[in-house]
C-alpha positions as CSV (number, residue, x, y, z in Angstrom):
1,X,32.9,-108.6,-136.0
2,X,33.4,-107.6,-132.1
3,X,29.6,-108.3,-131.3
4,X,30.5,-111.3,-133.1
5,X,33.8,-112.4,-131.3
6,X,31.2,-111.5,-127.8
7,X,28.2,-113.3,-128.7
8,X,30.1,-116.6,-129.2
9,X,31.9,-116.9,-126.0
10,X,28.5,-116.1,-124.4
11,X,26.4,-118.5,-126.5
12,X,28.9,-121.1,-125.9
13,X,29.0,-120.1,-121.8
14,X,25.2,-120.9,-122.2
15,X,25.4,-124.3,-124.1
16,X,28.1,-125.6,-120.8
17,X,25.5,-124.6,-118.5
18,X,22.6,-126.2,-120.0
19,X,24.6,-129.5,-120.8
20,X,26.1,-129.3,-117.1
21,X,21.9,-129.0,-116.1
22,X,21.1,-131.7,-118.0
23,X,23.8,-133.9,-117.0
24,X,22.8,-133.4,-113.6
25,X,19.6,-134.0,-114.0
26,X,20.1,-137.2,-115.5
27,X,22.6,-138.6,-112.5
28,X,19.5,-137.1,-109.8
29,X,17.1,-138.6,-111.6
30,X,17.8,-141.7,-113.6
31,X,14.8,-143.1,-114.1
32,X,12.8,-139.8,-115.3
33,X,10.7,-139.7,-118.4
34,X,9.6,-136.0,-118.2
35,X,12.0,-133.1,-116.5
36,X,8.0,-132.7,-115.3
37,X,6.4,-131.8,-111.7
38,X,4.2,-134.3,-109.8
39,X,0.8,-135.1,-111.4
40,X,-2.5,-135.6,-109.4
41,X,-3.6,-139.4,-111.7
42,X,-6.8,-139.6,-109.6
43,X,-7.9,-141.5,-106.6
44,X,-9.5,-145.2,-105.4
45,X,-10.7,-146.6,-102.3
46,X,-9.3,-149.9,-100.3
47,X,-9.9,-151.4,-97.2
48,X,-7.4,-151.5,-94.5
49,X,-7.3,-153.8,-91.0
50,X,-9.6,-152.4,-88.1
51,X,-7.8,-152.2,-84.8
52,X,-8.7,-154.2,-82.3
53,X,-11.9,-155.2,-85.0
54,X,-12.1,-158.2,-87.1
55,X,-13.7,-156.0,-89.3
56,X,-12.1,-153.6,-92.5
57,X,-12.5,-150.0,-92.9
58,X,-12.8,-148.7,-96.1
59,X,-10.6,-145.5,-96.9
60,X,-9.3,-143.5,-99.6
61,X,-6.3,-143.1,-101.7
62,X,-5.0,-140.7,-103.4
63,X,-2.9,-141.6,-106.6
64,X,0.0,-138.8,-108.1
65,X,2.5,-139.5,-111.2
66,X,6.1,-138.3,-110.6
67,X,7.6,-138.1,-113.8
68,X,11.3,-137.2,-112.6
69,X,11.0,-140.4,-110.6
70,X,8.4,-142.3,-113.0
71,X,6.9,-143.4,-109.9
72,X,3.6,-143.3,-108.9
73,X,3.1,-142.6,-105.1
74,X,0.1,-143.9,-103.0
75,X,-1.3,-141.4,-100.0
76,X,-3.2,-142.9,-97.1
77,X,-3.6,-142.7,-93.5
78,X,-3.8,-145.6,-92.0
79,X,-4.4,-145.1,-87.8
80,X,-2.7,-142.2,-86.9
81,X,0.2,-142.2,-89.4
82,X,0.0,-140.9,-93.0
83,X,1.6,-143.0,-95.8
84,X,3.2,-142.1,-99.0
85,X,3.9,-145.6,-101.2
86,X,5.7,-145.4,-104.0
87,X,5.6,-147.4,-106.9
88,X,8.3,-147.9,-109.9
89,X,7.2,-149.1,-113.1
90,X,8.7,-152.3,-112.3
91,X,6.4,-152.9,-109.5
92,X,3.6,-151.8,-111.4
93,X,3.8,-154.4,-114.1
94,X,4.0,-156.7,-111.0
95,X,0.6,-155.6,-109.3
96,X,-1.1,-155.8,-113.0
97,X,0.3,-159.0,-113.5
98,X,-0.3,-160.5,-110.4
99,X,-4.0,-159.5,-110.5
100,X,-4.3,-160.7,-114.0
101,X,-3.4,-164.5,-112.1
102,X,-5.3,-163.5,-109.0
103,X,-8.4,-163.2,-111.7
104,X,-7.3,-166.1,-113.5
105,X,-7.3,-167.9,-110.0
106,X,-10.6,-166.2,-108.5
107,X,-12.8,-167.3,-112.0
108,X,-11.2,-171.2,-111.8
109,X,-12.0,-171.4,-108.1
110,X,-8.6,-172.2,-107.1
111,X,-8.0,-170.0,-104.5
112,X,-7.0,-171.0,-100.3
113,X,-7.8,-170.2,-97.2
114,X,-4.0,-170.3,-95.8
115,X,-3.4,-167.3,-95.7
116,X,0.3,-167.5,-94.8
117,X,0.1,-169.9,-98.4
118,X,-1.7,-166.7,-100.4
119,X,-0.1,-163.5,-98.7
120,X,2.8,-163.3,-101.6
121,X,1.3,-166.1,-104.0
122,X,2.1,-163.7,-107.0
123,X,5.1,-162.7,-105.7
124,X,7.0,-159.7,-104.1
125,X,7.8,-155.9,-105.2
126,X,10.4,-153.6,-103.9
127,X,8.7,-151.1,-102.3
128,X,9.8,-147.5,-101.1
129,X,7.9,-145.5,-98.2
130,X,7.8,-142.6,-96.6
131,X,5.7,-141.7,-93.5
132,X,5.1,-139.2,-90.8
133,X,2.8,-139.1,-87.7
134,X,1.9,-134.7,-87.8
135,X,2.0,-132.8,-90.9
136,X,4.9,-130.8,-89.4
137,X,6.4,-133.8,-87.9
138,X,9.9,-135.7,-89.2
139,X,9.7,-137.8,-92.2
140,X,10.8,-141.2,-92.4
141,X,11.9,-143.1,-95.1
142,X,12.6,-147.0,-95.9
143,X,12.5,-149.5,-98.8
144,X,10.5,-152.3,-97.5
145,X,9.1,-155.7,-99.6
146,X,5.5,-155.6,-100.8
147,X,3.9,-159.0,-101.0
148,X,1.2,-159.6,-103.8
149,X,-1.5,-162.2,-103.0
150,X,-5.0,-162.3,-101.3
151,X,-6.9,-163.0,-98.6
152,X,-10.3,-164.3,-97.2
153,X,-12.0,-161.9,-94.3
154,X,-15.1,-164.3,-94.0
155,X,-16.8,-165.8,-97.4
156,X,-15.2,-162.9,-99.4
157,X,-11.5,-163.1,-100.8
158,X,-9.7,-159.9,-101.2
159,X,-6.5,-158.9,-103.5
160,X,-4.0,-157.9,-101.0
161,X,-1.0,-155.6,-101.3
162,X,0.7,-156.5,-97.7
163,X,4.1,-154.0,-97.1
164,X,6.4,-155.5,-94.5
165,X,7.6,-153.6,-91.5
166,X,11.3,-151.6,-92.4
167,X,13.7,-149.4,-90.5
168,X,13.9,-146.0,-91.5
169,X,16.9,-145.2,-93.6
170,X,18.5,-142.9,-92.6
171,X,18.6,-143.3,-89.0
172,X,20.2,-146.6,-89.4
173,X,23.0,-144.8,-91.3
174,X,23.1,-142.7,-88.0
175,X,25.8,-145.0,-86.4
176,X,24.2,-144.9,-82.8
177,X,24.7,-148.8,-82.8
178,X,21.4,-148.6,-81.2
179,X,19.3,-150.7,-83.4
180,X,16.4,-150.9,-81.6
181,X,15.7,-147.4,-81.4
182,X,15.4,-146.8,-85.1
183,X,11.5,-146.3,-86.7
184,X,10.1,-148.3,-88.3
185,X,7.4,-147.8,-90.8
186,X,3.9,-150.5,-90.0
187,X,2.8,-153.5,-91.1
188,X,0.0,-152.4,-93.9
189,X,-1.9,-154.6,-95.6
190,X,-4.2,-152.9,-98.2
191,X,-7.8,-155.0,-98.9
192,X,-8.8,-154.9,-102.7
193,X,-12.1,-155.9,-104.4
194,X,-11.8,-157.1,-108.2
195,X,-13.2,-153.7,-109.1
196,X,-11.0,-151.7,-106.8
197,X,-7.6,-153.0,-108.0
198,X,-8.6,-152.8,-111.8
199,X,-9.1,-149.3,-111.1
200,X,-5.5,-149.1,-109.4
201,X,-4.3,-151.0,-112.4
202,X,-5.8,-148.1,-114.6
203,X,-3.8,-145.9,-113.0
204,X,-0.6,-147.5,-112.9
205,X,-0.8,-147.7,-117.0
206,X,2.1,-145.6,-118.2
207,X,0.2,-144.8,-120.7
208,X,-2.2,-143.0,-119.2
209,X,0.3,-141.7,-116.5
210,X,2.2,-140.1,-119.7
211,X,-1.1,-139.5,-121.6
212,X,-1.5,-137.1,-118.0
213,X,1.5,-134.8,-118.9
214,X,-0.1,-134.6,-122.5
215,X,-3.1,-132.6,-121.0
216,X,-1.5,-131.2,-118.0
217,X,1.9,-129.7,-119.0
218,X,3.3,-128.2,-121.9
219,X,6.8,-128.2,-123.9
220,X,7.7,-131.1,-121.5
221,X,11.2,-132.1,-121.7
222,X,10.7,-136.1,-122.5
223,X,14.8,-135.8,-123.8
224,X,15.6,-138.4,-120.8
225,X,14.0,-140.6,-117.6
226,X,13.5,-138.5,-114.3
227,X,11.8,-138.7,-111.1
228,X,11.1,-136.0,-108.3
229,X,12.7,-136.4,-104.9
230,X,11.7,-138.4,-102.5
């Protein structure tokens, strides 16, 4: 009866800590669908604007699933800053469905050669970033717009993913009052054949982004939606 009148007090000490864990959890990470760490999804190659060239330069991305965040972030480097994009399963279903009608639009022949008309023809995604120039170097972070549309470079149209120019965050909460001496994260615009963004699409299925966790982790704690830090 003693080891009895111990082993509840303790059991129930253990059942507040878990629930306060969990609880916690949930308020970090409110959109998580696996208390799971980051998981490499594969990779695909766009092409990016030359500098000072009219001409693109292919390069390669590297895809990763975040299941705390249920985001999927895109790594690049694009001149001499390395990206991290990061993409919500809201904006996912946007880039599907807008290449869906940019397909819809490249097989009927319908599309322009405005490019200020196409740029965000299938509309706009809220986009988070986070970039550094070095490794070891500061990170910034900031939530710009991502337009969805397409472009001609010559003959050739491409699918376009085109992230807007945004002061990092945090050094606008700074309170310096000096505005103009905040980063800001570039103008990117990211150059995708037909083939190319299918194969982005592909990877933004949650499906296979959960089928991922399946094969890669086990006893996964799918009890509520997370996502990892940012």
């Amino acid at each position: 009866m003693k080891q009895l009148a111990v082993l509840f007090p303790a059991l129930f000490a253990v059942f507040l800590v878990l629930s306060c864990a969990t609880t916690d959890l949930a308020k970090k990470y409110p959109n998580m669908v696996a208390n799971a760490d980051p998981v490499y999804a594969g990779s695909i190659e766009a092409q990016f604007d030359r500098v000072f060239s009219t001409k693109l330069q292919k390069s390669k991305i590297e895809v990763t699933f975040h299941p705390r965040l249920n985001s999927v972030t895109l790594d690049f480097r694009y001149g001499i800053i390395n990206y991290r994009q990061f993409w919500d399963a809201a904006a996912r279903r946007q880039f599907a469905e807008a290449l869906e009608r940019y397909n819809a639009d490249y097989t009927s022949k319908n599309l322009v050669l405005r490019y200020n008309k196409s740029r965000a023809v299938y509309g706009k995604a809220k986009g988070r970033v986070e970039w550094n120039s070095f490794r070891f170097s500061k990170t910034y972070a900031s939530r710009p717009t991502i337009e969805l549309g397409y472009r001609f470079r010559g003959d050739f149209p491409y699918f376009t993913t085109t992230m807007r120019s945004s002061k990092d965050e945090s050094s606008s909460r700074s309170g310096s009052g000096n505005d103009s001496s905040v980063p800001e994260s570039g103008h990117v615009s990211m150059y995708f054949t037909r083939v190319q963004a299918d194969e982005l699409t592909k990877l933004f299925d949650q499906e296979y982004l959960m089928g991922l966790l399946d094969k890669t982790v086990e006893n996964v704690d799918t009890s509520s939606s997370v996502d990892d830090d940012y």
